[in-house]
N, C-alpha and C positions, 0 to 999 in steps of 0.2 A: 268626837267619837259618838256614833248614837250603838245603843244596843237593840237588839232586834231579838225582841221574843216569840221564843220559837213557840207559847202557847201549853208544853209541857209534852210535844210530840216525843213517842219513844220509839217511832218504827224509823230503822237505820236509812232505807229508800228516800223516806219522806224529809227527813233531816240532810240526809246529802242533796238531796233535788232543792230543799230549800238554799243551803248554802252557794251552790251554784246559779242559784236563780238571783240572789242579792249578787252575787260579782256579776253578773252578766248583764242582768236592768237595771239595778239600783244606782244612784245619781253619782257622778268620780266626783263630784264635790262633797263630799265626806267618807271616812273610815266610819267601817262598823264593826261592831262587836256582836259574834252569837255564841251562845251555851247551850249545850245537847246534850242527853242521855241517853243511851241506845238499850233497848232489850236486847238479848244474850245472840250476837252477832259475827262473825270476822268480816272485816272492810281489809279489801285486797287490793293491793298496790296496785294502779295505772297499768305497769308495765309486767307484773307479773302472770305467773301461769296457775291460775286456779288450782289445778288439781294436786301442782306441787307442795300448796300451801296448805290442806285442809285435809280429814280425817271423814271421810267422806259419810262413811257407814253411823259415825258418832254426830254428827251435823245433821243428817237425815233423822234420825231416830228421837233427836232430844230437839228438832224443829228451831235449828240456828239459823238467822238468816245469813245467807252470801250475798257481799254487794262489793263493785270495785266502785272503788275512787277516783276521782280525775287528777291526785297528785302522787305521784312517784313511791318510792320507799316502798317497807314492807307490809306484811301482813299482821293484825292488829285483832285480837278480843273484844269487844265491848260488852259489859252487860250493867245493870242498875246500880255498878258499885264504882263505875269509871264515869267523869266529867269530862264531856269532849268542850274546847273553845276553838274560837274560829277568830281570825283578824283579817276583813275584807280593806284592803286600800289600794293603792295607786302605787305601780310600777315604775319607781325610779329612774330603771339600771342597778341600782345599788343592793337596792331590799332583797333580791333573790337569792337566795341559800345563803343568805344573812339572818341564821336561826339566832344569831345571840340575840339582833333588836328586837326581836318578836319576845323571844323566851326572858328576856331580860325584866320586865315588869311583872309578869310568873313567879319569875324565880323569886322577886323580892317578896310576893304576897307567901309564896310558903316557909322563906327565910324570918318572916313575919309572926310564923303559925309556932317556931322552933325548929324548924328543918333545916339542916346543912347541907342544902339544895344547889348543885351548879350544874349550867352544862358541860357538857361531856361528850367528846369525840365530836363527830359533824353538826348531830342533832338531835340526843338523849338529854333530858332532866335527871342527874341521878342525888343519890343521897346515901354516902357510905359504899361507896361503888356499884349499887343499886338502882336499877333503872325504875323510874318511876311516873314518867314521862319519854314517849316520844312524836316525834313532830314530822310534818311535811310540810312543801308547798309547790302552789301550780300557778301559772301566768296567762292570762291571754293575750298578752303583750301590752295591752294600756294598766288592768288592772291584774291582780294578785290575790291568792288566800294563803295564808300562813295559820295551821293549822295543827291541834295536837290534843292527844290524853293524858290526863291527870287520876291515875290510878288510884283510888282511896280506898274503896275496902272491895275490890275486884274477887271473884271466886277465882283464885291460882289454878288449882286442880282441873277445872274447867277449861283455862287456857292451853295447858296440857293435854286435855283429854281432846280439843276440838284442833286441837295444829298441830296433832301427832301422825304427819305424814305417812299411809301406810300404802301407797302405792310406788312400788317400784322400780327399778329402771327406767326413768321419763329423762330422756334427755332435750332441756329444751333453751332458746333465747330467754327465756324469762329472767327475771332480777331472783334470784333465790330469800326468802329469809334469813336473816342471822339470828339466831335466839339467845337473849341475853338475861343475864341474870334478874330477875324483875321483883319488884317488894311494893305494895300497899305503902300508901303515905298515912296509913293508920297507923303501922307498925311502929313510927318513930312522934304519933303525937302522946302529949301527955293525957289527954282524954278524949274521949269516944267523939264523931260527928258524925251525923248523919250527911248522906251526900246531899240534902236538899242547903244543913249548914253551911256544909263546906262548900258549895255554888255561891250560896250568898256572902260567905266570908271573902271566896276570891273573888267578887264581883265589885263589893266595898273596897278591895282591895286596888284595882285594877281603876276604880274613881277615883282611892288617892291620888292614883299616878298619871291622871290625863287632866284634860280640861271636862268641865261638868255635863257630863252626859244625859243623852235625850234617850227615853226609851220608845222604840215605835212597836207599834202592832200593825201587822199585815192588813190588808183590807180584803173583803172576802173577792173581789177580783183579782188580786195578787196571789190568794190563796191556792184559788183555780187554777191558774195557771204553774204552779209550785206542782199540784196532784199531778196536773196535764204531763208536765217535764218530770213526775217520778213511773207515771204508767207507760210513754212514750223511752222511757230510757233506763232507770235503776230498778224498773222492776221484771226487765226483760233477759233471758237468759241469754238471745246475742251481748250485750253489755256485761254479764256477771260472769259469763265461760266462755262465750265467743270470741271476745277480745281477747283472749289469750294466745302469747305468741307461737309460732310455729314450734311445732315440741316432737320427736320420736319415741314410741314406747318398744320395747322388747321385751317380750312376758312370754315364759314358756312353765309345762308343767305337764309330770307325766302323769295320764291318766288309767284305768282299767282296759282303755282302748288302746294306748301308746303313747307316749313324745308328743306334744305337741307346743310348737313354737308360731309366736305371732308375731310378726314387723308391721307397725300401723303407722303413717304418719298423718298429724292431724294439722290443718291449717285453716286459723278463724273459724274454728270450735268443730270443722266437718273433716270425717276421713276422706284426706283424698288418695292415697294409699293404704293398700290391706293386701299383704300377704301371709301367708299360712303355709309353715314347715312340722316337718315331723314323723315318728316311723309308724304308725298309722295304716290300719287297713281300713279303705271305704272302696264302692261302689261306682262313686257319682265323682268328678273330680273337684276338686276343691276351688278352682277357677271362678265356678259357678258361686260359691259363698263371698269371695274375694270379690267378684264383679258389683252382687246383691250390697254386700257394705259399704262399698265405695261411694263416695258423697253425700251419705248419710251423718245428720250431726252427731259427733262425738259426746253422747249422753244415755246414759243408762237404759233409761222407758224408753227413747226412741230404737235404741238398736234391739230390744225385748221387743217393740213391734215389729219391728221389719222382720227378725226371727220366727214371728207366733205360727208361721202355717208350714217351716219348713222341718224336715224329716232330718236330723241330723246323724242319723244312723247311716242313711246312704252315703254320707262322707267320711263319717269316723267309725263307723263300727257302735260298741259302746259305751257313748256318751249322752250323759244327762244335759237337755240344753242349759239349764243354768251355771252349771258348770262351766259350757261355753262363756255365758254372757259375763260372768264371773272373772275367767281370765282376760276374758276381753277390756273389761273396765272396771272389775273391783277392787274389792284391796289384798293385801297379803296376810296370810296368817299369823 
């Protein structure tokens, strides 16, 4: 097992782009081990639908980063109080959605600490029926990451406050989240650790349990190319909302002008349907808005531009355009 120092990276792009860079170049003659820290983040499942997962308005305002994942499962918090680890090896046949051999050497480092840690269900760490860990993994077919958080003094409230889904009616393909009960491994130790300790407690840990580990450090051509594959891919917003699967929205709301109701469908992040009902007096026929949206990407600023120069009184009477853009893609009250 070698470990691989990520340097002390906290931006969540840069940490995913590197993980995916060690499975994809790094040598299949060895396992490697990395630990990461994320600034105040949600990393969104593979298969999931951004929007359903995230509080849009609270993520914007307080400057969270959105980034998806290349492994499955759900949607996930991170911030300076959560320990991400990573297990890069070689795809058996066996190893995949075989979370106990991964989490099994985990579990003994916080069995270790005093915690009455097991897995639970497919792919939970919990402790007292309390999740405090949970896991994924992805394949490229030769190799594998098995991959997961170790909650240690996580801000709760935060996790609440930024995956408090407030857009509604989205019907879509996506994987949903399941939210479970979740608790701090702080909560159950007998004294305080900092997260830089408890890294290195389960790092020591994790020697116990293998053969003696090499630490390596990136080489700044290695590094390059880590940035290259985070500006190329996790930091772009086809990969963070694009990739979201095909989803239907229904959002109506009476206004001082009338009723008005919206059917959008969005597919790989652009509307390609937009229709508009409602009892409504305008001018101009509503056709003309319908046409103007259509294959525009499904995002806030971009549908506020394509809006800036049109007169929406000739459609609706009186309406304020924010308003529009509001039930077009905000959240609910």
């Amino acid at each position: 097992m070698i470990f691989i120092e990520n340097e002390g990276h906290t931006n969540p792009r840069l940490n995913l782009a590197l993980e995916e860079y060690i499975l994809r170049h790094f040598s299949a003659d060895h396992d490697y081990l990395l630990f990461y820290i994320n600034e105040p983040s949600i990393i969104i499942g593979r298969n999931q639908n951004t929007l359903e997962e995230i509080n849009h308005n609270y993520v914007e305002d307080n400057n969270i980063h959105i980034v998806r994942r290349v492994s499955g499962g759900g949607a996930v918090y991170h911030d300076f109080g959560n320990l991400n680890f990573s297990f890069i090896t070689n795809h058996d046949g066996k190893s995949l959605s075989n979370f106990k051999k991964f989490t099994a050497p985990v579990i003994k480092v916080l069995n270790n600490l005093g915690l009455n840690a097991e897995l639970k269900g497919r792919n939970d760490i919990e402790v007292d029926d309390r999740k405090i860990s949970g896991t994924a993994q992805f394949s490229t077919g030769k190799r594998m990451v098995s991959h997961g958080t170790l909650l240690l003094d996580t801000d709760l409230s935060e996790v609440a406050k930024a995956l408090n889904v407030k857009m509604s009616k989205i019907e879509s393909k996506g994987h949903k989240s399941v939210r479970s009960r979740v608790a701090n491994i702080s909560e159950f130790l007998k004294a305080p650790l900092t997260i830089e300790d408890f890294r290195k407690l389960v790092l020591e840990g994790l020697y116990d349990e293998s053969e003696p580990f090499e630490t390596y450090h990136l080489t700044l051509e290695e590094w390059s190319a880590v940035h290259q594959l985070k500006a190329e891919k996790y930091d772009t917003w086809d990969w963070n909302y694009g990739r979201s699967p095909k989803f239907n929205i229904q959002r109506s709301k009476r206004f001082t002008a009338g009723e008005i109701d919206l059917r959008i469908f969005v597919e790989k992040g652009h509307i390609k349907d937009f229709k508009i009902y409602g009892d409504f007096f305008g001018k101009e026929p509503v056709e003309q808005l319908e046409q103007l949206l259509t294959g525009v990407r499904y995002d806030y600023n971009t549908i506020k531009t394509v809006l800036k120069d049109t007169d929406l009184k000739e459609f609706f009477g009186d309406l304020q355009k924010e308003e529009l853009i509001d039930l077009i893609y905000g959240e609910d009250e």
